[in-house]
SERO-4910 file (N, C-alpha, C, O; in steps of 0.05 Angstrom, whole numbers):
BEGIN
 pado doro    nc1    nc2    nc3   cac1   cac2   cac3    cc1    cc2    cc3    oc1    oc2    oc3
  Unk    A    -10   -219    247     17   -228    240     18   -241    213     -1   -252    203
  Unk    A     47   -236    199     42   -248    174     49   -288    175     64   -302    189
  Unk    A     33   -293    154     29   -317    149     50   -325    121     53   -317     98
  Unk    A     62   -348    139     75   -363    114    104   -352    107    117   -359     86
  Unk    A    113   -333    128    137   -316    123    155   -335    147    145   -345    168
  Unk    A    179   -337    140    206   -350    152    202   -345    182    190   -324    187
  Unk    A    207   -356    196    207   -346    232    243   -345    224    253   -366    216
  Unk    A    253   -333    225    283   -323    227    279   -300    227    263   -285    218
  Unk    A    309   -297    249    315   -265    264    313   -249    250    311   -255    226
  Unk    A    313   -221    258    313   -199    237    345   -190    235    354   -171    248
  Unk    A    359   -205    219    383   -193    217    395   -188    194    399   -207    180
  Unk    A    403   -167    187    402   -156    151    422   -171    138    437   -188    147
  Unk    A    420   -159    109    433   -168     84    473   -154    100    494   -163     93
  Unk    A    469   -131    119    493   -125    130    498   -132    153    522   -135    157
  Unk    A    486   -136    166    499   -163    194    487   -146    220    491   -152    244
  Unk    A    470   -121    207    452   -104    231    428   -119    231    416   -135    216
  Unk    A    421   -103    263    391   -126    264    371    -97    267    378    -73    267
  Unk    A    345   -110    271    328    -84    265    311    -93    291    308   -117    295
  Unk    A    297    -69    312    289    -77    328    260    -78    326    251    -64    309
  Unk    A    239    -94    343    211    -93    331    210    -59    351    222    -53    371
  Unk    A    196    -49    341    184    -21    355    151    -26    362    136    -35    345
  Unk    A    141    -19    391    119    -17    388     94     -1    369     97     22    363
  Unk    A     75    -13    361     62     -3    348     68     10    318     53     25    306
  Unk    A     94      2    308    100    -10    276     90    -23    271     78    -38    286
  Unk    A     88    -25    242     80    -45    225    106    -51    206    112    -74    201
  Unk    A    118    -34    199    143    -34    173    160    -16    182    156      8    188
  Unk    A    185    -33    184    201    -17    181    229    -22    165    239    -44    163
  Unk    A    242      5    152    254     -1    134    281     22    140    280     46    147
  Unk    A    310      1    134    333     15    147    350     13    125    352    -10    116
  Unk    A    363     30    112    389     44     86    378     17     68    392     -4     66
  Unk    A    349     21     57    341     13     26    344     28     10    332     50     14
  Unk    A    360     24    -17    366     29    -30    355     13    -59    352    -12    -59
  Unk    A    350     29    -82    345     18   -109    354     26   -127    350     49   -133
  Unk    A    372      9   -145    384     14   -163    366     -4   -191    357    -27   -190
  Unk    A    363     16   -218    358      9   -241    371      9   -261    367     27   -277
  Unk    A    393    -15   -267    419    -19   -287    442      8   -261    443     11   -237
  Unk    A    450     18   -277    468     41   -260    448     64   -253    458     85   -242
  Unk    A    434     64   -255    408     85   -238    410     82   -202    402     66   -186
  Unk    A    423    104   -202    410     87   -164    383    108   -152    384    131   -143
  Unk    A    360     89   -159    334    106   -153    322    119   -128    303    135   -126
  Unk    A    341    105   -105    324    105    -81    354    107    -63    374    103    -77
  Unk    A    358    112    -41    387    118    -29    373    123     -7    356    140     -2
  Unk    A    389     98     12    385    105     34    361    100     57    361    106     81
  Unk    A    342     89     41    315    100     57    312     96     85    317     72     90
  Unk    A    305    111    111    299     89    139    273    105    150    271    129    153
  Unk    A    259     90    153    227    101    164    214     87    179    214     63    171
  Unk    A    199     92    203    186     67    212    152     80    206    143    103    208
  Unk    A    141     54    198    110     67    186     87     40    203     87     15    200
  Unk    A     68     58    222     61     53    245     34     38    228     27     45    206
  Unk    A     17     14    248     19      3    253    -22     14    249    -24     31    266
  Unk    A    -52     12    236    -73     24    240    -64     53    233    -59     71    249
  Unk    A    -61     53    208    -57     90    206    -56     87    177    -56     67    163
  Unk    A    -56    118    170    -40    119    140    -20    137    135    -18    161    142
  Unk    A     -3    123    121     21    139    118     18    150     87     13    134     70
  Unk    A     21    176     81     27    188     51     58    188     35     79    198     44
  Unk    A     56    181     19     88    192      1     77    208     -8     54    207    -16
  Unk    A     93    233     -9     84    259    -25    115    259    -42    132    243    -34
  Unk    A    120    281    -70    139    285    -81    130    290   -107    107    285   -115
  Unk    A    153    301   -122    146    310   -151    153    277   -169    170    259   -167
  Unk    A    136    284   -182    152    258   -203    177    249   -199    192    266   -191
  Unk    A    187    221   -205    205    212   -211    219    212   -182    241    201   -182
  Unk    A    209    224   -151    231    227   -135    232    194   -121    248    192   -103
  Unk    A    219    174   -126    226    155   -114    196    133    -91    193    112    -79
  Unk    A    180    160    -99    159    148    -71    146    114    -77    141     95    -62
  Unk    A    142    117   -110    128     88   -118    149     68   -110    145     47    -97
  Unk    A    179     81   -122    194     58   -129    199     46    -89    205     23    -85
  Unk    A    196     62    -70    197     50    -51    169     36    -40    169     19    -23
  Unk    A    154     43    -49    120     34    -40    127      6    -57    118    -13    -44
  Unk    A    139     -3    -80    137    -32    -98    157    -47    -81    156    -71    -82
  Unk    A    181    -31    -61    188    -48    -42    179    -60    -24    191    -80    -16
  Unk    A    156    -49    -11    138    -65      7    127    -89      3    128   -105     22
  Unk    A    117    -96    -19    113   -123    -37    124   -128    -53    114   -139    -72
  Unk    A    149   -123    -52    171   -138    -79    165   -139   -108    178   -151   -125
  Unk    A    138   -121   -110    142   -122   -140    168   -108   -154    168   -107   -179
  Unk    A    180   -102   -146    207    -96   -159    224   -112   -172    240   -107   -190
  Unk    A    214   -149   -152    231   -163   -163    227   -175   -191    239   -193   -203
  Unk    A    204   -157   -197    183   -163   -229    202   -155   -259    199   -160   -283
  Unk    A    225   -137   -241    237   -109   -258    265   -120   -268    283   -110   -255
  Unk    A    276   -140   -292    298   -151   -297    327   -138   -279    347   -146   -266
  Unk    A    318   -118   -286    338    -94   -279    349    -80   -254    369    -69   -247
  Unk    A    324    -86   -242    322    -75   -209    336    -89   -197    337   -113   -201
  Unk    A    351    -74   -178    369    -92   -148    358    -75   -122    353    -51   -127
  Unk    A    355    -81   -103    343    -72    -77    368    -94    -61    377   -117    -61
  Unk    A    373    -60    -46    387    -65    -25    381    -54      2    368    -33      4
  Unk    A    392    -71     32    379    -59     49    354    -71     70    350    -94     62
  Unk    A    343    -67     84    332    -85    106    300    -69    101    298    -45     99
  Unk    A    277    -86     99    256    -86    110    236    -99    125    233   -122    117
  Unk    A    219    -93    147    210   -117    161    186   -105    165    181    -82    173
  Unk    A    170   -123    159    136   -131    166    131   -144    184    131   -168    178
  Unk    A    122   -136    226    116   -145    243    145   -166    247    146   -190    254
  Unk    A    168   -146    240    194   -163    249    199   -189    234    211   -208    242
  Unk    A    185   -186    201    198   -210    183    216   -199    172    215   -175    174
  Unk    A    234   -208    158    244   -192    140    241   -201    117    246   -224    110
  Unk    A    233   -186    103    205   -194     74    231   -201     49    228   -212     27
  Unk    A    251   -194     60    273   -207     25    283   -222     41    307   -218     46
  Unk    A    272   -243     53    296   -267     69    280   -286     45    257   -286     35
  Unk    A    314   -306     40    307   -310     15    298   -339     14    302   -355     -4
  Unk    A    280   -344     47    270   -370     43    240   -362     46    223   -378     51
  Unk    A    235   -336     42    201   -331     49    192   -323     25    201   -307      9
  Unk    A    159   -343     26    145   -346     -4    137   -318    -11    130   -306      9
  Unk    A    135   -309    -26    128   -284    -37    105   -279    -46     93   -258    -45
  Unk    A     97   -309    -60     65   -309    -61     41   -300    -34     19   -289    -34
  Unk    A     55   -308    -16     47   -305      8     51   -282     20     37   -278     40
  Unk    A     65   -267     15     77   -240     23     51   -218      8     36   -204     21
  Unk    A     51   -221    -26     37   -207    -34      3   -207    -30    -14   -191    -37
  Unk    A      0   -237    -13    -30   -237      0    -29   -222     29    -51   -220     40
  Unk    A    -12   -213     39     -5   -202     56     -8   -165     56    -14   -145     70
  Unk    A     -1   -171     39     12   -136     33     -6   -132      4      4   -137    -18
  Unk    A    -28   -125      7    -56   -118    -18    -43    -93    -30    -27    -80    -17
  Unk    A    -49    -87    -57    -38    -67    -71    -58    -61    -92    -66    -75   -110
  Unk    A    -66    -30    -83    -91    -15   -110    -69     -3   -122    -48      5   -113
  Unk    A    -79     -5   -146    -62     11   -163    -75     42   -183    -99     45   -187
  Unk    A    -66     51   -187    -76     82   -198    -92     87   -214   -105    107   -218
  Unk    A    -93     62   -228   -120     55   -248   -134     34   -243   -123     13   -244
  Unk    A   -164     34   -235   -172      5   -233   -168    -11   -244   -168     -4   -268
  Unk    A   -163    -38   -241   -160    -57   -261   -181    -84   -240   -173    -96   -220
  Unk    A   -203    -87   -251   -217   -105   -240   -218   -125   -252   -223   -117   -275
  Unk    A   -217   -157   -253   -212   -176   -267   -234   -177   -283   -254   -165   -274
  Unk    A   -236   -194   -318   -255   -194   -321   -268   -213   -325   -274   -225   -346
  Unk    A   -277   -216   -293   -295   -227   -287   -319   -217   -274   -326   -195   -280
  Unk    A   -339   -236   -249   -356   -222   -241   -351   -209   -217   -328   -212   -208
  Unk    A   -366   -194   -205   -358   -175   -185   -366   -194   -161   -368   -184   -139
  Unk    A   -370   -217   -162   -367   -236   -143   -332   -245   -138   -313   -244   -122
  Unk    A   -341   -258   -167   -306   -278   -172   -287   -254   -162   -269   -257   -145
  Unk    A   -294   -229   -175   -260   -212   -179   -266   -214   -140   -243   -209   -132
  Unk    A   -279   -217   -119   -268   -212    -95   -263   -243    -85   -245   -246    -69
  Unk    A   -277   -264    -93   -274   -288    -85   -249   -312    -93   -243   -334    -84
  Unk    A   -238   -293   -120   -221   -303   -123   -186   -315   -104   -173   -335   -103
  Unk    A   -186   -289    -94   -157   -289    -80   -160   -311    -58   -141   -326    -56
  Unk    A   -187   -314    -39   -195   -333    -22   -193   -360    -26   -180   -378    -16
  Unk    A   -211   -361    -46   -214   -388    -51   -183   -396    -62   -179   -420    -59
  Unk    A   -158   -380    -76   -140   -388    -78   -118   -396    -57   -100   -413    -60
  Unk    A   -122   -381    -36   -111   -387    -13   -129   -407      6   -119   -407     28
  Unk    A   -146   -419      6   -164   -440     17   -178   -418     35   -198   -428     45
  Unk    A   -175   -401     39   -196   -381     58   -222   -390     75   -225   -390     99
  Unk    A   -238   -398     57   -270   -416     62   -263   -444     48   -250   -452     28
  Unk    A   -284   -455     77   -282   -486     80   -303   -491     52   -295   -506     34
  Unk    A   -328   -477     50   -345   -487     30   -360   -458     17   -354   -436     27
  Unk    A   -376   -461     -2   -389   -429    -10   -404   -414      5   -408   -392     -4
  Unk    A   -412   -419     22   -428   -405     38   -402   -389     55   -400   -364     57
  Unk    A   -388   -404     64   -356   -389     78   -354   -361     57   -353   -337     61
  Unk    A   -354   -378     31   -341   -355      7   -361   -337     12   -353   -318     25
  Unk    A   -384   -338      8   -408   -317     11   -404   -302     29   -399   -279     22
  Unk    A   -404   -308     55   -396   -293     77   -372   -267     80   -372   -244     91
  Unk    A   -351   -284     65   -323   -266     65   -339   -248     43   -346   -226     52
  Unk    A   -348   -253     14   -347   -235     -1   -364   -215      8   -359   -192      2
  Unk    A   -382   -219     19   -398   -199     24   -387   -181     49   -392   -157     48
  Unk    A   -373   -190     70   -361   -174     86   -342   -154     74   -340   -131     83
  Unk    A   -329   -163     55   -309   -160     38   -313   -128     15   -298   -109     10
  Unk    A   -332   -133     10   -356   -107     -6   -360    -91     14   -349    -68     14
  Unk    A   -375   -100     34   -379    -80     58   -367    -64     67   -373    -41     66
  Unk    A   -338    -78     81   -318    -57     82   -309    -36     56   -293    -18     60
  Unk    A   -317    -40     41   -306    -22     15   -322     -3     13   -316     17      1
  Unk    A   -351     -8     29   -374     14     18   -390     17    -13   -401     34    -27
  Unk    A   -381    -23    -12   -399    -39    -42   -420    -41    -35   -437    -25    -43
  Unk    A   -425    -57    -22   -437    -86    -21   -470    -72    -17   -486    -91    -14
  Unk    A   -487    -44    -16   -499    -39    -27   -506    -33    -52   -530    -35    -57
  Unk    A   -492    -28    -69   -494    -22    -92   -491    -45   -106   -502    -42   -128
  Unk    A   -478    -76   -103   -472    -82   -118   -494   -109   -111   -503   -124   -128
  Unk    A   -498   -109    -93   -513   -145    -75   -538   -154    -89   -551   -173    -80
  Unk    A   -545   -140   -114   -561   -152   -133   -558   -162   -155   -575   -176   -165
  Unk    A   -528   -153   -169   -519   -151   -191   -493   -172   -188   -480   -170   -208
  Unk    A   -482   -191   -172   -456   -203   -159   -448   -211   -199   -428   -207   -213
  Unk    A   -471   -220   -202   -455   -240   -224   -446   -223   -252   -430   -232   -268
  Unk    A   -460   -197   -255   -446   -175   -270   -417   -170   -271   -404   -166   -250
  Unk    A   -406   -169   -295   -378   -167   -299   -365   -139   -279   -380   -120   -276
  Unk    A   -341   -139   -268   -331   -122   -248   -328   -102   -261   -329    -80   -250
  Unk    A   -323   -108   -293   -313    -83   -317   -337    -71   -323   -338    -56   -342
  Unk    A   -358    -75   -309   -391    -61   -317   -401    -31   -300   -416    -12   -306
  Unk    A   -381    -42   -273   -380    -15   -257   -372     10   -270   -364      9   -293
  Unk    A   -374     37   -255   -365     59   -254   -338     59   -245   -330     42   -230
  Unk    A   -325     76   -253   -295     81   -243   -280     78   -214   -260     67   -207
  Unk    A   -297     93   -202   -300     91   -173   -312     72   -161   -306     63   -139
  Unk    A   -334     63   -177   -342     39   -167   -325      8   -169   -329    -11   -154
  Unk    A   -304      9   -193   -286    -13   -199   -267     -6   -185   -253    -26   -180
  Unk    A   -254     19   -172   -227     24   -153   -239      6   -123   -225    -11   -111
  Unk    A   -269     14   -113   -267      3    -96   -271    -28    -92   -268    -42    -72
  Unk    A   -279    -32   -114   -284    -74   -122   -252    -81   -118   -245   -105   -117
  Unk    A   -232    -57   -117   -210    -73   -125   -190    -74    -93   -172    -89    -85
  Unk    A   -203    -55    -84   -194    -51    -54   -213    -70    -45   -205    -79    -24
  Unk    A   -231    -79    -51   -249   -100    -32   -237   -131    -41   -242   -151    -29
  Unk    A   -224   -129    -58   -206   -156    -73   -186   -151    -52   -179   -171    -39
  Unk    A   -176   -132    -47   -141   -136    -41   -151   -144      0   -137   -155     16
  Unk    A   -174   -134      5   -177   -136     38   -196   -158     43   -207   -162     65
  Unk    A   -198   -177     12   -210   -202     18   -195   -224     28   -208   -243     35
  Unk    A   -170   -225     31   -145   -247     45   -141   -236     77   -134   -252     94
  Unk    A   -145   -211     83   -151   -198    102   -116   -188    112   -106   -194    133
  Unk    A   -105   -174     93    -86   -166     91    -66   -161    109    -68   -185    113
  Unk    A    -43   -152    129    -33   -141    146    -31   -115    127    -35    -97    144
  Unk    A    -27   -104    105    -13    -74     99    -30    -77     68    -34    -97     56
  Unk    A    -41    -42     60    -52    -45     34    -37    -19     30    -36      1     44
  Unk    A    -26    -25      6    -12     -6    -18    -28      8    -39    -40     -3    -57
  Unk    A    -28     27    -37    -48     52    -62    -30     64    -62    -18     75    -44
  Unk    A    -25     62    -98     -4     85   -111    -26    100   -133    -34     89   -154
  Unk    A    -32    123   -125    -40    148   -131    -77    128   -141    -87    125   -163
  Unk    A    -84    120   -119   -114    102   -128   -138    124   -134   -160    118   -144
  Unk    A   -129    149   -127   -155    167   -140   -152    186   -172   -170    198   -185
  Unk    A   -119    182   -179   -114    202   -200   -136    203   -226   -143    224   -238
  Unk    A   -148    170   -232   -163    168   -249   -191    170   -249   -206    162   -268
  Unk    A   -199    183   -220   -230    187   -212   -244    212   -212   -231    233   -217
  Unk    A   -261    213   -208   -273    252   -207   -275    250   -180   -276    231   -165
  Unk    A   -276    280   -176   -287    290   -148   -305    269   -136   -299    248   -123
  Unk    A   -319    275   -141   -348    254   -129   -336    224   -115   -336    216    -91
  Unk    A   -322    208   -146   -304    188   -126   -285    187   -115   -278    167   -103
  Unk    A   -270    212   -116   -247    203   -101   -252    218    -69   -236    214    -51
  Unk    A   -279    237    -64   -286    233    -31   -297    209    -30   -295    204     -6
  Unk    A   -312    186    -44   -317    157    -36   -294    145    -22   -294    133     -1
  Unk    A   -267    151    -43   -251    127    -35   -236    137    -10   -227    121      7
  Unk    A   -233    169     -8   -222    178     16   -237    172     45   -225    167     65
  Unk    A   -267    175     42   -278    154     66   -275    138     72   -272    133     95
  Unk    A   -273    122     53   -265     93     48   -237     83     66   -237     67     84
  Unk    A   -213    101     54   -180     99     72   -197    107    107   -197     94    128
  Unk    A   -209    130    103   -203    134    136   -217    122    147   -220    132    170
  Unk    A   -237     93    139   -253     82    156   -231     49    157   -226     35    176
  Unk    A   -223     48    130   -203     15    136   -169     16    154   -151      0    159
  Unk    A   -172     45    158   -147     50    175   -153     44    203   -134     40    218
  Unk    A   -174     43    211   -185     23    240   -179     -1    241   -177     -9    264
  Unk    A   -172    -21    218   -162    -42    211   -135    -51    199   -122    -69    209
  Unk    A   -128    -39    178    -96    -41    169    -85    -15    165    -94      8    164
  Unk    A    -53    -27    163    -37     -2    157    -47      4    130    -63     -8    115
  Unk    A    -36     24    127    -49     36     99    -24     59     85    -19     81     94
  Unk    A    -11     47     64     16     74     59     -5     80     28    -17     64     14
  Unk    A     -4    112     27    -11    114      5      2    134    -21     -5    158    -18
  Unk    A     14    130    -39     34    149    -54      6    172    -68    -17    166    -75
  Unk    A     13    186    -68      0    218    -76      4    235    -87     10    251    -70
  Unk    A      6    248   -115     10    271   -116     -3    293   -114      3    312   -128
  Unk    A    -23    294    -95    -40    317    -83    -36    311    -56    -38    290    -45
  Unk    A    -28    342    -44    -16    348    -20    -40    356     -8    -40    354     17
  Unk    A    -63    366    -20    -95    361     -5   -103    345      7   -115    351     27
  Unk    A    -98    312     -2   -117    290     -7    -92    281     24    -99    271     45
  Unk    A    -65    289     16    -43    275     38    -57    286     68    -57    274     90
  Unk    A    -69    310     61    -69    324     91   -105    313    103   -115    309    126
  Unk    A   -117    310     74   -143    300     88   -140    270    102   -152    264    123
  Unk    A   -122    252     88   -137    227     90   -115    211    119   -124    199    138
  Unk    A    -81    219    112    -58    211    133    -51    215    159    -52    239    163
  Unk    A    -46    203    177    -31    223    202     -3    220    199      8    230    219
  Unk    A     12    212    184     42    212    174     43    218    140     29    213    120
  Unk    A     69    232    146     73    242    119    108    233    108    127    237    124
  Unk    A    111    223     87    139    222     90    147    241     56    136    233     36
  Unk    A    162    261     55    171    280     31    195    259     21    213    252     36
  Unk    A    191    248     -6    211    247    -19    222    264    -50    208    279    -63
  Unk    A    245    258    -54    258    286    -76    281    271    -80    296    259    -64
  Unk    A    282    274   -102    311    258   -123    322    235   -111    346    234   -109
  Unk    A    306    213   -101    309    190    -89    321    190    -55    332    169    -47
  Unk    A    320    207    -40    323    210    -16    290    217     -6    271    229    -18
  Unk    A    294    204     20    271    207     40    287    237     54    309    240     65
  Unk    A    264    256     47    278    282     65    270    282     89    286    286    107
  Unk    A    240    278     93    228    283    116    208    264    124    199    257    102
  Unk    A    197    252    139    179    242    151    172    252    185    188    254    204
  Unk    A    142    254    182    134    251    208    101    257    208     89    244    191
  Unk    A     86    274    226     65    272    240     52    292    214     63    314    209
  Unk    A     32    285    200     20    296    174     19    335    183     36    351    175
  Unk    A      0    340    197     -3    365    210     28    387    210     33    409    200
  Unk    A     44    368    226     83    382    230     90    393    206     99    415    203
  Unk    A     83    368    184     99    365    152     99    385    139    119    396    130
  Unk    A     63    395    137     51    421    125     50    442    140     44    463    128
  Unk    A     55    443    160     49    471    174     88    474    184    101    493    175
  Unk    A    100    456    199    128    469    206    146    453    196    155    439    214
  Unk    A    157    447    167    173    426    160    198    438    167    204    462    168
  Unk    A    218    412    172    247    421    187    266    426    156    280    446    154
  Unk    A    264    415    145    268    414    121    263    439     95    241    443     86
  Unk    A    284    452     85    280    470     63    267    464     41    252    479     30
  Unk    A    272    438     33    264    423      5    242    422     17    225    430      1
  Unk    A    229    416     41    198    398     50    181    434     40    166    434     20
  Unk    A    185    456     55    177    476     45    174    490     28    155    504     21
  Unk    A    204    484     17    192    494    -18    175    479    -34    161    490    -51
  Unk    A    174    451    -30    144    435    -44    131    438    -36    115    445    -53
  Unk    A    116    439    -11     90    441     -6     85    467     -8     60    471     -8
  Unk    A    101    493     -9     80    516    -27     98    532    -43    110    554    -42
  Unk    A     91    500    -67    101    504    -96    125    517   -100    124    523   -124
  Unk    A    136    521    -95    161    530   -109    175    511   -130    187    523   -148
  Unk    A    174    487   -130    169    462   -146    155    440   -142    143    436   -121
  Unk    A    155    425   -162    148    400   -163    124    402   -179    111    381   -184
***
């Protein structure tokens, strides 16, 4: 359950309420994003379950990030951005406008498409977020989390000699996963990856795909993609977006093999995108 978020009802910015569904984690009803007069996103409603991973697939520009930065409100980073529309995490509703956000984004971990590992050491960059949230009572607490923390990432061999080496000293694949072992050191409810392998080779980006299908035993996991390979290896939900509409979502396997959807078919064998 999330921590530090409002206990108030789930009842939207329009006077609808949203119901908890079993075995959700997020769910999100007519979100919409607008940039100045851009309206980027229209409409969105999806419910995205709960120990799994969900894919955004789509051609550029159709909207999948700009709704993945709604899950953690980095949008509200964006002068320009307005988000409209209901979302709820385990039945919070994450834009109620008395719940801390700092707290939200320890909640909801986010890799991003390029590693960016602090530069610091490959201790600090995972010990940091903890010890900022009081996590461990004393260092040995810290020791414990960080090293569990590596572990789950499929570090903490490679690295359990070297802790105090800068995080920026790793390999590419080796700093994507220091950074996923950062984001599942607060021990997250939901982790966000927008396109976390585009900047890796082969070699790492089956690391990091082991990696998703082993921490999906533990959190939700949405991940934006533009390889419809990597969607079908790593997800069991797929959701197609295109010119800021959600076309399709459902069961990964359905998406690619019988989509209901014309647009869902002509992208997945190429006709665009």
């Amino acid at each position: 359950m999330m921590q530090g978020v409002s206990e108030l009802t789930s009842e939207n910015m329009h006077g609808a309420a949203i119901h908890p569904v079993p075995g959700v984690k997020i769910i999100a009803r007519d979100v919409n994003v607008y940039y100045g007069d851009k309206h980027a996103l229209k409409a969105v409603d999806v419910n995205i379950p709960d120990c799994s991973v969900t894919s955004f697939i789509g051609p550029s520009g159709c909207g999948k990030s700009t709704f993945l930065r709604c899950i953690n409100r980095m949008n509200d980073t964006i002068s320009i951005c307005r988000v409209t529309g209901k979302i709820t995490i385990d039945d919070r509703d994450i834009y109620d406008k008395n719940l801390d956000v700092v707290q939200l984004r320890a909640r909801v971990g986010m890799v991003f498409q390029k590693p960016n590992p602090f530069p610091k050491s490959i201790y600090e960059n995972v010990a940091y977020a903890p010890r900022l949230h009081g996590m461990a009572r004393n260092k040995a607490d810290l020791d414990v989390l960080v090293q569990a923390s590596l572990d789950k990432a499929g570090l903490w061999g490679e690295v359990k000699d070297r802790l105090t080496d800068s995080g920026t000293s790793l390999s590419g694949g080796q700093q994507q996963r220091l950074c996923i072992a950062r984001a599942i050191s607060v021990n997250p409810d939901v982790i966000l990856m927008d396109e976390p392998c585009s900047a890796l080779d082969p070699i790492a980006t089956a690391r990091i795909e082991q990696l998703i299908d082993s921490l999906r035993q533990h959190f939700c996991i949405v991940i934006v993609t533009h390889s419809m390979q990597q969607a079908a290896r790593v997800s069991q939900r797929t959701a197609f977006f295109h010119l800021g509409n959600l076309v399709e979502e459902g069961v990964t396997t359905d998406i690619f093999t019988s989509p209901k959807d014309q647009r869902t078919q002509d992208y997945i064998t190429g006709r665009f995108g």
